[in-house]
py3Dmol code that shows the C-alpha trace and the ligand (Angstrom):
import py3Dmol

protein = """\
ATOM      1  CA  UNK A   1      11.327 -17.172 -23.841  1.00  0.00           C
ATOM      2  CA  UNK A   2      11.359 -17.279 -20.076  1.00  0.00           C
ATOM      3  CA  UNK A   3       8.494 -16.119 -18.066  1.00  0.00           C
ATOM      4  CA  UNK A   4       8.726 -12.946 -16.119  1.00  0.00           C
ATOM      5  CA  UNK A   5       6.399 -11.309 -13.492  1.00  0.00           C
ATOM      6  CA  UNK A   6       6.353  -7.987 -12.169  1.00  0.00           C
ATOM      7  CA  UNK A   7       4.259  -6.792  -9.343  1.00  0.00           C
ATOM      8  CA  UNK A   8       3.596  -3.509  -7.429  1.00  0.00           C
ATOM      9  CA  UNK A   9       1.672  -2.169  -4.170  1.00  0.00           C
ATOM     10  CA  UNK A  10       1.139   1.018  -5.026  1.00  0.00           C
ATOM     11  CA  UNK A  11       3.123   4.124  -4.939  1.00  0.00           C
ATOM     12  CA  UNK A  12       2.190   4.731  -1.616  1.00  0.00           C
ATOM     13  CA  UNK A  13       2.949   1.095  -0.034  1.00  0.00           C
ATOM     14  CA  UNK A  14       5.778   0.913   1.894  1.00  0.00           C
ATOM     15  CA  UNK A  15       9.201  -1.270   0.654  1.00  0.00           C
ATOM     16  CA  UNK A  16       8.744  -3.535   3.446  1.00  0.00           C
ATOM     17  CA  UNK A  17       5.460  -4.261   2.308  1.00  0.00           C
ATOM     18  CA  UNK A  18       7.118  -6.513  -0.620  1.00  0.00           C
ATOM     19  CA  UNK A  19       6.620  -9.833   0.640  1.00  0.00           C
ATOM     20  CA  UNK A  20       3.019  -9.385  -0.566  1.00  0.00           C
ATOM     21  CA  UNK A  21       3.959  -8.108  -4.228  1.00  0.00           C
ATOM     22  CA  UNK A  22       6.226 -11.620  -4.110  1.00  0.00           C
ATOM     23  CA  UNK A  23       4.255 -13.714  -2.549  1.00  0.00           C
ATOM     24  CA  UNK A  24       1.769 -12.325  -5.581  1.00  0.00           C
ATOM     25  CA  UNK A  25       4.598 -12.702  -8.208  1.00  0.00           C
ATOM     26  CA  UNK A  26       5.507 -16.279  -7.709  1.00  0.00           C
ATOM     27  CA  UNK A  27       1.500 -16.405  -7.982  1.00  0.00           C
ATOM     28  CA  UNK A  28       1.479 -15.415 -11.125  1.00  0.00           C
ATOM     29  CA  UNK A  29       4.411 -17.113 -12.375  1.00  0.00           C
ATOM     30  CA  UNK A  30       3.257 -20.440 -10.911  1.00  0.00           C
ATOM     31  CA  UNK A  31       0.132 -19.685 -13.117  1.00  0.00           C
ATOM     32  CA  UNK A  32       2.708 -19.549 -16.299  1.00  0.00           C
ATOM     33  CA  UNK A  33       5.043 -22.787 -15.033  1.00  0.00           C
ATOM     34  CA  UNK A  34       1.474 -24.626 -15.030  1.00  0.00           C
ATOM     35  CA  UNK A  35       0.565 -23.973 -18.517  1.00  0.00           C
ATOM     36  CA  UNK A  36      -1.616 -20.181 -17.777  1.00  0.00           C
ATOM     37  CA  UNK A  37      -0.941 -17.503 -20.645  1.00  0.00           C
ATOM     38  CA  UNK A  38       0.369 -14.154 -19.265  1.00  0.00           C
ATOM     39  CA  UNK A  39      -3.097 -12.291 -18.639  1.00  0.00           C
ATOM     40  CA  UNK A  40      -4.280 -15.400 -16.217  1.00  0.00           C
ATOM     41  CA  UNK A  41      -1.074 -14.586 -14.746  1.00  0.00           C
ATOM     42  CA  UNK A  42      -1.267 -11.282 -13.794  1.00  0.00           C
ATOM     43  CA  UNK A  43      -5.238 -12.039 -12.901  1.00  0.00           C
ATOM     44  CA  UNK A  44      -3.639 -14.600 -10.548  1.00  0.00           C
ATOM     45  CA  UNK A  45      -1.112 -12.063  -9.196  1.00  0.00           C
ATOM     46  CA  UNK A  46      -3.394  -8.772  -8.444  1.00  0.00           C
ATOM     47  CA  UNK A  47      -5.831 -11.637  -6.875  1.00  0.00           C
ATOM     48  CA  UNK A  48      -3.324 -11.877  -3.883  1.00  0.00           C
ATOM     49  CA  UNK A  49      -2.876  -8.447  -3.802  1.00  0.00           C
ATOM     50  CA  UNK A  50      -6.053  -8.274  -3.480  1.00  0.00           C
ATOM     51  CA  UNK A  51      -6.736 -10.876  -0.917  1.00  0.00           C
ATOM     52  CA  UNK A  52      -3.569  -9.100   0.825  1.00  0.00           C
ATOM     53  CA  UNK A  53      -5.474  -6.727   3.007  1.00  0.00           C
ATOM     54  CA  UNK A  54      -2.316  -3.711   3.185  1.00  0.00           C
ATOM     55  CA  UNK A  55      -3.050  -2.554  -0.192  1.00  0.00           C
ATOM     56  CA  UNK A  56      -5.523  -0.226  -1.429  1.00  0.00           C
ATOM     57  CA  UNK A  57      -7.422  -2.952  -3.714  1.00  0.00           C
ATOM     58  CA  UNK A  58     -10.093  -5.511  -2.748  1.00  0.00           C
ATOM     59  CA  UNK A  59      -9.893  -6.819   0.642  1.00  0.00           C
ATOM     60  CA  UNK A  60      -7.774  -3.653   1.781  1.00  0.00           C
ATOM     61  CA  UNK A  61      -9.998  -0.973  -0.337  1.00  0.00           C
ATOM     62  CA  UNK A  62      -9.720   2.781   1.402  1.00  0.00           C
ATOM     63  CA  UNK A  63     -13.029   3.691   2.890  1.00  0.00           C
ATOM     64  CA  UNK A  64     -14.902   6.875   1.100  1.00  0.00           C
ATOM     65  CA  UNK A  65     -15.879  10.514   2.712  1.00  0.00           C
ATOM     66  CA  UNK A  66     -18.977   8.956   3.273  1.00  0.00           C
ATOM     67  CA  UNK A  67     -17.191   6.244   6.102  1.00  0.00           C
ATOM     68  CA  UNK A  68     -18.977   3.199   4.542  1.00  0.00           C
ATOM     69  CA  UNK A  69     -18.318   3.083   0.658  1.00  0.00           C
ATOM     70  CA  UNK A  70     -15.646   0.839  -0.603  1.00  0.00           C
ATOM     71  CA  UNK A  71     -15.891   1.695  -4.286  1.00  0.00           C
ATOM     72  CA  UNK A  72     -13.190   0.126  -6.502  1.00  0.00           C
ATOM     73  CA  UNK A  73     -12.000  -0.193  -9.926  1.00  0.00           C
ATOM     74  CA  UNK A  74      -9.998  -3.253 -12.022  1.00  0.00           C
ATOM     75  CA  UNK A  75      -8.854  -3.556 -15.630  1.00  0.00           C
ATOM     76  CA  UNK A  76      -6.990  -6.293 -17.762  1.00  0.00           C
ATOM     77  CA  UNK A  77      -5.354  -6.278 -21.233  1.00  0.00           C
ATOM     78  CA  UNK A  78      -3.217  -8.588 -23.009  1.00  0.00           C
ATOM     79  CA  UNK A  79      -0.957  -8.504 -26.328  1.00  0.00           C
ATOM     80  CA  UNK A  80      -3.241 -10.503 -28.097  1.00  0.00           C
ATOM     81  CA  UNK A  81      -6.065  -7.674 -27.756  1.00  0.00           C
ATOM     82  CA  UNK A  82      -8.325  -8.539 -24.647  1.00  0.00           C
ATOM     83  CA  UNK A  83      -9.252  -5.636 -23.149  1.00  0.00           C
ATOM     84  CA  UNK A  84     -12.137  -5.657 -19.439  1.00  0.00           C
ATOM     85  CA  UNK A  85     -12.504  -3.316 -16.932  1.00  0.00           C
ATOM     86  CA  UNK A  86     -14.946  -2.565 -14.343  1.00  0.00           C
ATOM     87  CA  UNK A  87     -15.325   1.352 -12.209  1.00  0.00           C
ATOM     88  CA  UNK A  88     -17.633   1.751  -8.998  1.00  0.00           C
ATOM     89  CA  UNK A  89     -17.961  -1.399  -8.334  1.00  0.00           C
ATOM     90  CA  UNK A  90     -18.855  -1.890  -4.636  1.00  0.00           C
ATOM     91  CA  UNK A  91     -19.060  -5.279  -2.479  1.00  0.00           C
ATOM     92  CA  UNK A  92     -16.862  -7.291  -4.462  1.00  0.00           C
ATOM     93  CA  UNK A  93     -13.588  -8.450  -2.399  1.00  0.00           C
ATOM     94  CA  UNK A  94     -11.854  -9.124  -5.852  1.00  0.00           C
ATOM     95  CA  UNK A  95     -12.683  -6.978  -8.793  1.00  0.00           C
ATOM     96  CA  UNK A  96     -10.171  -8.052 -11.122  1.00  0.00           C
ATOM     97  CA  UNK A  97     -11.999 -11.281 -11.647  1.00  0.00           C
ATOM     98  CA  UNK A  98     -14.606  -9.318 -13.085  1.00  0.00           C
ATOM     99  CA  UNK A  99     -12.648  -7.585 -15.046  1.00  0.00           C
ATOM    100  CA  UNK A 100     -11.234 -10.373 -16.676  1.00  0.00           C
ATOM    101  CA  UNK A 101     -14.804 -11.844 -17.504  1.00  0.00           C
ATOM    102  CA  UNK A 102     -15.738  -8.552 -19.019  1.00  0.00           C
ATOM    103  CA  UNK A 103     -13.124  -9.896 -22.134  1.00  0.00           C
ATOM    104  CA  UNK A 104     -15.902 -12.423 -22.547  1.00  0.00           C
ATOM    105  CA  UNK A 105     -18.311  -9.992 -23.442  1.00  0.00           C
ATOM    106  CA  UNK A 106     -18.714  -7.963 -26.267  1.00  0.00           C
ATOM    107  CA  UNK A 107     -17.762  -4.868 -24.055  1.00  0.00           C
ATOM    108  CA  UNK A 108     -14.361  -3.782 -22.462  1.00  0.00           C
ATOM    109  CA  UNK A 109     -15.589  -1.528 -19.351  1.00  0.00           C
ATOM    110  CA  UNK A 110     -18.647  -1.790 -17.492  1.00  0.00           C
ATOM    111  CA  UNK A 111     -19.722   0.603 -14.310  1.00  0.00           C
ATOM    112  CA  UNK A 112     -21.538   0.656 -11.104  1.00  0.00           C
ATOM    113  CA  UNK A 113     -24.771  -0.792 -10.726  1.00  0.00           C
ATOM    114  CA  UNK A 114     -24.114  -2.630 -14.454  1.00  0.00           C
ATOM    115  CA  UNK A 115     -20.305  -3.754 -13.459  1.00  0.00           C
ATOM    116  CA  UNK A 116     -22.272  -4.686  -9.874  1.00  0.00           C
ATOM    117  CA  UNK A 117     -25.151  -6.700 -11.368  1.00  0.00           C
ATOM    118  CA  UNK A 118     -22.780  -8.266 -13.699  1.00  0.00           C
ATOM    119  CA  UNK A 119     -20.423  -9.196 -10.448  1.00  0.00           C
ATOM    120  CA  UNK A 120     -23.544 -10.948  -9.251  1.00  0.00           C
ATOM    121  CA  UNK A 121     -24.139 -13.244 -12.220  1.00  0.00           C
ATOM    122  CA  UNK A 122     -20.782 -14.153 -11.384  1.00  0.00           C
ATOM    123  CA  UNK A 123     -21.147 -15.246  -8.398  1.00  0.00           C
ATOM    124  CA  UNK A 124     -18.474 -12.832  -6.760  1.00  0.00           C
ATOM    125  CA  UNK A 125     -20.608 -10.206  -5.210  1.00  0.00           C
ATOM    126  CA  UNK A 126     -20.101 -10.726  -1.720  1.00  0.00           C
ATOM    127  CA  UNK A 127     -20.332  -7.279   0.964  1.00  0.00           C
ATOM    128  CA  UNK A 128     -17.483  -7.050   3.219  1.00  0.00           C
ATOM    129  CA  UNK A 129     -15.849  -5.242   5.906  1.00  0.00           C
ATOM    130  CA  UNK A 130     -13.085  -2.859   5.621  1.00  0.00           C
ATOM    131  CA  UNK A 131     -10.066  -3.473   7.264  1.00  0.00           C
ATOM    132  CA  UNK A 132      -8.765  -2.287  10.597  1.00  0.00           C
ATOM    133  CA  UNK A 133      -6.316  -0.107   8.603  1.00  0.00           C
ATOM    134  CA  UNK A 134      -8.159   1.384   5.757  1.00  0.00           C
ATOM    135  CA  UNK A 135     -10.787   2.646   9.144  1.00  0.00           C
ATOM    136  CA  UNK A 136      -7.745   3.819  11.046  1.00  0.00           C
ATOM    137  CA  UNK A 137      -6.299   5.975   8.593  1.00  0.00           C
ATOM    138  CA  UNK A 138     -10.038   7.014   7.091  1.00  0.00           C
ATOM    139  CA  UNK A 139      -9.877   8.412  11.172  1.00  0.00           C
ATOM    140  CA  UNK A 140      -6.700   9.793  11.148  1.00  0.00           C
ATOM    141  CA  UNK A 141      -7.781  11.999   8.605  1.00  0.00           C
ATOM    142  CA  UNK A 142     -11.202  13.395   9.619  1.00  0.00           C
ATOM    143  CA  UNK A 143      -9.577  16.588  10.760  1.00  0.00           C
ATOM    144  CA  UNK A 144      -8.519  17.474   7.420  1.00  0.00           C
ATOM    145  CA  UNK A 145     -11.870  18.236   5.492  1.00  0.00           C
ATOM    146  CA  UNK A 146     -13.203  19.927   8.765  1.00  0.00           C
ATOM    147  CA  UNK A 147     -10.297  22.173   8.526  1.00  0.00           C
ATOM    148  CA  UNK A 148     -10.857  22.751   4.832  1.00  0.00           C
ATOM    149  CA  UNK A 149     -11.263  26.168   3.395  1.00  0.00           C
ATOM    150  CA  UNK A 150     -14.465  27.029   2.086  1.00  0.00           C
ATOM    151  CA  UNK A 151     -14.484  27.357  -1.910  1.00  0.00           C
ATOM    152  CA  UNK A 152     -16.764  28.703  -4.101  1.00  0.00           C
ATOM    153  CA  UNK A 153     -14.956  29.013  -7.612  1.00  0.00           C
ATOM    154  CA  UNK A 154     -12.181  27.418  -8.931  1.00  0.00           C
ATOM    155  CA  UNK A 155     -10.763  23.891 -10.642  1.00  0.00           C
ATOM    156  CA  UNK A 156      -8.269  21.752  -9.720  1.00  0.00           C
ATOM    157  CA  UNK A 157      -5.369  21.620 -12.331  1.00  0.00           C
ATOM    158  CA  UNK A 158      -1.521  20.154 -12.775  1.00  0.00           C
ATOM    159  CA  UNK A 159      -0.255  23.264 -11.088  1.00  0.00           C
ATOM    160  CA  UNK A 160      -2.142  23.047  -7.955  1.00  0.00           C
ATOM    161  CA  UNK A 161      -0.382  21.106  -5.083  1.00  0.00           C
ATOM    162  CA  UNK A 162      -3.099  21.300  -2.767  1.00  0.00           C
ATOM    163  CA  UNK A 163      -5.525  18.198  -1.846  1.00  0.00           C
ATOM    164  CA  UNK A 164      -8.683  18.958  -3.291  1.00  0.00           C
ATOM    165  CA  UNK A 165     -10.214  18.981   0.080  1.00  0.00           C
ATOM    166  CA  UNK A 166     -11.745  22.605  -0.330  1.00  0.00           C
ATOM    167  CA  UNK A 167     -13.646  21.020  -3.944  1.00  0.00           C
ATOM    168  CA  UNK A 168     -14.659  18.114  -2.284  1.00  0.00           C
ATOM    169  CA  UNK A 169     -16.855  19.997   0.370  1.00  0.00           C
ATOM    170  CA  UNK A 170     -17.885  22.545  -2.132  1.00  0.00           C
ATOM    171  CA  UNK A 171     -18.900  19.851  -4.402  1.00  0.00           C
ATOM    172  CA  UNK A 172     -20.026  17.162  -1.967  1.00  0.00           C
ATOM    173  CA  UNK A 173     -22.268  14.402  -3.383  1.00  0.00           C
ATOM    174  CA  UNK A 174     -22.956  11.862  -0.825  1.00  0.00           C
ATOM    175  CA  UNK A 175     -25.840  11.201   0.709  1.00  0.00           C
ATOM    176  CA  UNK A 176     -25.875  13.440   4.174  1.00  0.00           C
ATOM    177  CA  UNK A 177     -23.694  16.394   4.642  1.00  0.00           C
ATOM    178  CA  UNK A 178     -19.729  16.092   4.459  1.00  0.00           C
ATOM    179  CA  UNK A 179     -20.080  17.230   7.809  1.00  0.00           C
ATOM    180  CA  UNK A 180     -21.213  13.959   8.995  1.00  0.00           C
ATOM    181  CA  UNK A 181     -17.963  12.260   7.388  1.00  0.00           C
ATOM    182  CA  UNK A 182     -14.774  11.138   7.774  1.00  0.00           C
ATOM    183  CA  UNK A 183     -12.271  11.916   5.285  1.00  0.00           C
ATOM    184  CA  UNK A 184      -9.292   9.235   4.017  1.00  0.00           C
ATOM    185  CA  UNK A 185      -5.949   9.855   1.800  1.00  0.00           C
ATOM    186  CA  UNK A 186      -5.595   7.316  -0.524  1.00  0.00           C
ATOM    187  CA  UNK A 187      -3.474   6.601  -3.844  1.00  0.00           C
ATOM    188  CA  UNK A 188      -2.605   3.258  -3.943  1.00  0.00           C
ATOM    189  CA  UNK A 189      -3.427   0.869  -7.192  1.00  0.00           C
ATOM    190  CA  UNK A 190      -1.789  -2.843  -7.560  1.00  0.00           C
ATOM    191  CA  UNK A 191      -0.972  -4.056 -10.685  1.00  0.00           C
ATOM    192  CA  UNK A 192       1.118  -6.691 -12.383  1.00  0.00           C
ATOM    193  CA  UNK A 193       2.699  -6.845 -15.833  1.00  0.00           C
ATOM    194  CA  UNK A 194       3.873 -10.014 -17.452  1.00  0.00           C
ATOM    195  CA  UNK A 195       5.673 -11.825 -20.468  1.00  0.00           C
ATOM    196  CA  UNK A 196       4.940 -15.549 -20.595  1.00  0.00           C
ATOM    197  CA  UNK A 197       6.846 -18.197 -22.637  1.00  0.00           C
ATOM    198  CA  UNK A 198       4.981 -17.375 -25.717  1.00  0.00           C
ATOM    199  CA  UNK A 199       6.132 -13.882 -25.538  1.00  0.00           C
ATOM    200  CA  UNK A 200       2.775 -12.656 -24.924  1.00  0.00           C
ATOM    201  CA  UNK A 201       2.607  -9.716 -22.724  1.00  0.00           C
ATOM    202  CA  UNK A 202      -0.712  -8.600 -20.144  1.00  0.00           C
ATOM    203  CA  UNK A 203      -1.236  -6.110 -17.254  1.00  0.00           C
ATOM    204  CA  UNK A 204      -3.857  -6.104 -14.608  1.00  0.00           C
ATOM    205  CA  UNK A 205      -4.199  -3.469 -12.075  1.00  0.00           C
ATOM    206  CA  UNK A 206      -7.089  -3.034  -8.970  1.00  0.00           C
ATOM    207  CA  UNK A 207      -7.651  -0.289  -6.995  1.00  0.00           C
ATOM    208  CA  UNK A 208      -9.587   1.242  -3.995  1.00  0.00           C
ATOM    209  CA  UNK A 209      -9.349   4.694  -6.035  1.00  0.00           C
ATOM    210  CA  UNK A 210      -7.773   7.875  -4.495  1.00  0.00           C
ATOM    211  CA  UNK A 211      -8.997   9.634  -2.018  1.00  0.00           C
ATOM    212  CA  UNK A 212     -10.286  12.405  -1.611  1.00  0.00           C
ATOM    213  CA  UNK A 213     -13.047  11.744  -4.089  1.00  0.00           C
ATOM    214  CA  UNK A 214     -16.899  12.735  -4.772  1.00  0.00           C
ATOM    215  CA  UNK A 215     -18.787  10.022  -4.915  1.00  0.00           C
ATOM    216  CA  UNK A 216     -18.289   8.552  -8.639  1.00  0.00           C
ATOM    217  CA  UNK A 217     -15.019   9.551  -9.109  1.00  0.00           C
ATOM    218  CA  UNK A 218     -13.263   7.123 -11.347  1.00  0.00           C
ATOM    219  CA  UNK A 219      -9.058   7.348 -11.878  1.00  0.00           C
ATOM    220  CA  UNK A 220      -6.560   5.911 -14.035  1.00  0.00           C
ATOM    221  CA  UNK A 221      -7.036   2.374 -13.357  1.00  0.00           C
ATOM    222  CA  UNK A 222      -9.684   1.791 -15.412  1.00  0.00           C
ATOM    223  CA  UNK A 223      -9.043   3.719 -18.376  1.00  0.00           C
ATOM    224  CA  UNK A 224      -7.576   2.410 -21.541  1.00  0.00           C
ATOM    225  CA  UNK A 225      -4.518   4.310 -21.878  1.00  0.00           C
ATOM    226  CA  UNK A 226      -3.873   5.945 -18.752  1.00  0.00           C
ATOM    227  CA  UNK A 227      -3.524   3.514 -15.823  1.00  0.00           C
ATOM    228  CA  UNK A 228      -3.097   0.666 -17.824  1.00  0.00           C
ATOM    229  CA  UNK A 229      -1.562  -0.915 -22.029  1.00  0.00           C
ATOM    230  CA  UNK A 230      -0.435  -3.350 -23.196  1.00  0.00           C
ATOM    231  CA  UNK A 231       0.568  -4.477 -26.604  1.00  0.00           C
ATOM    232  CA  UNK A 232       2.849  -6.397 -28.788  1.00  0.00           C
ATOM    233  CA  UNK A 233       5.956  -4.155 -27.577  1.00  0.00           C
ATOM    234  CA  UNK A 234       4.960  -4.682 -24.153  1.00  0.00           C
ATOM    235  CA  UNK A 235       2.914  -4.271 -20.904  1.00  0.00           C
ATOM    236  CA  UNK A 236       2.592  -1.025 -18.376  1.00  0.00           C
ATOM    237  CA  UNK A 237       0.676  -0.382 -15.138  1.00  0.00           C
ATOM    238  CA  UNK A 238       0.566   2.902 -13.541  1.00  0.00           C
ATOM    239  CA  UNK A 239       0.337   3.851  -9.689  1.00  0.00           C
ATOM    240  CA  UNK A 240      -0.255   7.416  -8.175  1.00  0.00           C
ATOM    241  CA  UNK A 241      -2.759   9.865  -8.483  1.00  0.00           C
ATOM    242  CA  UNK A 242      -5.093   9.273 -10.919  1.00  0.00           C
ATOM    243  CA  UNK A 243      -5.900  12.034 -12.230  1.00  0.00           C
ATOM    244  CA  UNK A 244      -2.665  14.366 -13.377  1.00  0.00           C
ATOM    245  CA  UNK A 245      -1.826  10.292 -15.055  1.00  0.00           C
ATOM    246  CA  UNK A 246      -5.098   9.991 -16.820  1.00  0.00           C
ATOM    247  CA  UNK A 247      -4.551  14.397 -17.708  1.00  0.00           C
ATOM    248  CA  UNK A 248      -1.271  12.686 -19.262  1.00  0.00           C
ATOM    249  CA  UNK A 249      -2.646   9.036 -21.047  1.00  0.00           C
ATOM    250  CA  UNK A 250       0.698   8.123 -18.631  1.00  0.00           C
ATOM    251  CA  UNK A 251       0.630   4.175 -20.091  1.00  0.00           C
ATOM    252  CA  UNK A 252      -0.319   5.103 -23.571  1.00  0.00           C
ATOM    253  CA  UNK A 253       2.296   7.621 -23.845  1.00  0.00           C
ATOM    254  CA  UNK A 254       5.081   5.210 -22.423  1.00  0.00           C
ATOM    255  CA  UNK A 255       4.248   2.002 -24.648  1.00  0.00           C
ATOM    256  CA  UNK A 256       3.636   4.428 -27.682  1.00  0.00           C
ATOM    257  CA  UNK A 257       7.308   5.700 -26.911  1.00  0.00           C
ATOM    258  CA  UNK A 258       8.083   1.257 -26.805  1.00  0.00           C
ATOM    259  CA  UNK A 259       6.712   0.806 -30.409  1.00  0.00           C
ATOM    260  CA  UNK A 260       9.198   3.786 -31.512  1.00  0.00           C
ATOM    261  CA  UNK A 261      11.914   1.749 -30.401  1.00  0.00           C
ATOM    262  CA  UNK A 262      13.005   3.724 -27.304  1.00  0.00           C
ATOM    263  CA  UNK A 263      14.165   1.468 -24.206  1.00  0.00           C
ATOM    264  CA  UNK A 264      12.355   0.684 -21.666  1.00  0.00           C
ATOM    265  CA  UNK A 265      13.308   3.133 -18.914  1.00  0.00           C
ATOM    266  CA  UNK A 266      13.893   5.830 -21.041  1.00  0.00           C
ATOM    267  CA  UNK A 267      10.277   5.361 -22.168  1.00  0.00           C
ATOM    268  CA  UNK A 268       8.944   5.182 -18.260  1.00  0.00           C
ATOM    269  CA  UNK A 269      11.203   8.605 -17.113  1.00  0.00           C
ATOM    270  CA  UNK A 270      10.026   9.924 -20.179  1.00  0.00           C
ATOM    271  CA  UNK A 271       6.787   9.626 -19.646  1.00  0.00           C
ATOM    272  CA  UNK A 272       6.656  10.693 -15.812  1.00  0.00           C
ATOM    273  CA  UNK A 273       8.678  13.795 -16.522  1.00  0.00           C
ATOM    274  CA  UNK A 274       5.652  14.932 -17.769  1.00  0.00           C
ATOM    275  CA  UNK A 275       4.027  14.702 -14.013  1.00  0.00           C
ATOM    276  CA  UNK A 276       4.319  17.593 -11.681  1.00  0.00           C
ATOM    277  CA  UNK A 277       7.229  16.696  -9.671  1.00  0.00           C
ATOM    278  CA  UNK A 278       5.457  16.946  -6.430  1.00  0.00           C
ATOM    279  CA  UNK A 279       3.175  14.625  -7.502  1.00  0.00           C
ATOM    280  CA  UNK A 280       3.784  10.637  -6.110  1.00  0.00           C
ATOM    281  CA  UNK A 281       3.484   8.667  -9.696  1.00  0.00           C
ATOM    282  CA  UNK A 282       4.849   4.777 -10.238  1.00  0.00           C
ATOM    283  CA  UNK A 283       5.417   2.636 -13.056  1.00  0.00           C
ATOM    284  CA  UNK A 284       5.865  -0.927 -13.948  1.00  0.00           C
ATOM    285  CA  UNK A 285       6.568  -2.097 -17.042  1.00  0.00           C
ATOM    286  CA  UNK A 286       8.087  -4.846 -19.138  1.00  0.00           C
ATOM    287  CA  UNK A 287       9.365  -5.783 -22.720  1.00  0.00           C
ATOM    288  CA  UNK A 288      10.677  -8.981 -24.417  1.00  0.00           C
ATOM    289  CA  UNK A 289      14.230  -7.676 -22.934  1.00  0.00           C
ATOM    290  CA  UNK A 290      13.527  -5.534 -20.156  1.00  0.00           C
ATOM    291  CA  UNK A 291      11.460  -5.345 -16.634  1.00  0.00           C
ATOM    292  CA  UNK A 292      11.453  -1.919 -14.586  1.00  0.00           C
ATOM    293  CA  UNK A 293      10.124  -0.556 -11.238  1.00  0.00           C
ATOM    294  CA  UNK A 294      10.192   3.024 -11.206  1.00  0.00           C
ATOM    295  CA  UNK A 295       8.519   5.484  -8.470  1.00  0.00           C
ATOM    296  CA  UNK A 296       8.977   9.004  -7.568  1.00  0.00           C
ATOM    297  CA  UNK A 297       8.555   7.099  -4.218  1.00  0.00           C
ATOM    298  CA  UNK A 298      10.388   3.790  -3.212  1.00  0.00           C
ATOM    299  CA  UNK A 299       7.338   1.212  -3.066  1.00  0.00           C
ATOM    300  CA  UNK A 300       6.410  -2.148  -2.217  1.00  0.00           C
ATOM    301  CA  UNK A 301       7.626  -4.055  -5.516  1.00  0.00           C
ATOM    302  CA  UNK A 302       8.967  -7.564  -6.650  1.00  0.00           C
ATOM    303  CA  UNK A 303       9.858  -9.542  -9.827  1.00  0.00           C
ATOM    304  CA  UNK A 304       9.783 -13.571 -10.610  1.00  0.00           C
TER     305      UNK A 304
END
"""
ligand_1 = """\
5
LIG
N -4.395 5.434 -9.332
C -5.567 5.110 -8.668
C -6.593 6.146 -8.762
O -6.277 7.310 -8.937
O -7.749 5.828 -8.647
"""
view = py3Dmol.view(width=600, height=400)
view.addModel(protein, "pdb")
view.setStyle({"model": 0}, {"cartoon": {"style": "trace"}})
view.addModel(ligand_1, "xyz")
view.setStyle({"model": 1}, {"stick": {}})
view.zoomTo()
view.show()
């Protein structure tokens, strides 16, 4: 069966931003030519996305309401059943390699200070600084929470089309008031699906989370079933905002719609139809006959 390698920068990356998603995918697929099974693969692959610096995930993490926190989230999962993720983990440039050693353990997700301490036994715990975009546009957007509406009752739901600004101050959970912060809009995830020779399939997806968030807020990308599947029919990643996919088990719902038989886009549109339309969602996906990209939004993309 001949290898194939799909990669994404989030639904929110821009098209010309596809070098990096190829530059990731041959990667990966170099991984595969060398012997590698699909899930060190797509490890390899969402470790240059990572290391990329334009996409919200490692090195180019969004920045928190607080202006310092880079909190992010990683997950893994093959065909043959291994399953790791990590949430909140902070000062770790590449969280999927965590991840991926979390299938070594008798556990598939581990969080914050746990996922960070774990990180360190690891030897990949190592602070850094965000980059000169993920500040700029963490600037750009200050203005927003100040002009927030107070709120004093209330939940967000599918329906609402607003930014969840007005929660975020009513609920605000950093340290110092949210007066002190900056704010930053953020959805981006990376993520790679792949189907090596042996007709195993894996995903991996990272992400600098969405933003705005309270402190703790974990999306998609590191839940079983929502961001992220994959299985004997196939692999799917998801991209957009986090929670109206999780509301929706977006990944679990497509590759359960894959073991009924149903094709691969079918499955995909099927699956986002259930998304608000305003709402920016992307998918990825692949089976032993087909590979799709499919976004509400054109994004950063490429195939090997
Ligand atoms: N899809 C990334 C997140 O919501 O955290």
């Amino acid at each position: 069966m001949k290898p194939v390698l799909v990669t994404h920068g989030g639904t929110s990356s821009d098209v010309s931003q596809s070098d990096g998603c190829l530059a990731a995918a041959y990667a990966g697929h170099e991984s595969m030519d060398g012997g590698g099974d699909s899930l060190a693969a797509v490890v390899s692959a969402v470790g240059v996305l990572e290391a990329d610096g334009r996409f919200n995930a490692g090195l180019g993490a969004s920045l928190g309401m607080d202006g310092r926190t880079m909190s992010c989230d990683a997950a893994v999962m093959d065909s043959a059943g291994r399953l790791g993720a990590v949430a909140n983990l902070v000062e770790v440039p590449y969280p999927v390699k965590v991840a991926v050693r979390v299938t070594d353990t008798p556990h598939h997700l581990l969080v914050g200070i746990g996922a960070l301490e774990f990180a360190k036994r690891l030897g990949l715990h190592r602070p850094y600084e965000p980059t000169a975009t993920a500040v700029a546009e963490f600037r750009e957007h200050h203005a927003a929470i100040q002009n927030a509406p107070e709120r004093t009752s209330g939940s967000a739901d599918d329906s609402q089309d607003d930014d969840g600004l007005a929660a975020i101050k009513q609920f605000w959970n950093f340290p110092g008031s949210w007066n002190d912060a900056i704010d930053q809009w953020a959805q981006n995830t990376v993520g790679a699906v792949a189907r090596d020779a042996s007709g195993r399939f894996a995903v991996a997806i990272s992400t600098g989370g969405c933003m705005p968030a309270l402190l703790g807020r974990v999306g998609d990308s590191p839940l079983i079933g929502c961001g992220f599947y994959a299985g004997p029919a196939g692999a799917i990643a998801c991209t957009g905002i986090g929670e109206h996919i999780m509301r929706h088990m977006l990944a679990a719902r497509i590759y359960m719609a894959l073991e009924l038989g149903i094709g691969l886009r079918r499955a995909i549109d099927d699956g986002m139809r259930r998304l608000p339309e305003h709402v920016e969602v992307g998918v990825i996906g692949i089976t032993a006959e087909e590979s799709e990209v499919v976004s509400r939004k054109p994004m950063a993309s490429a195939q090997k």
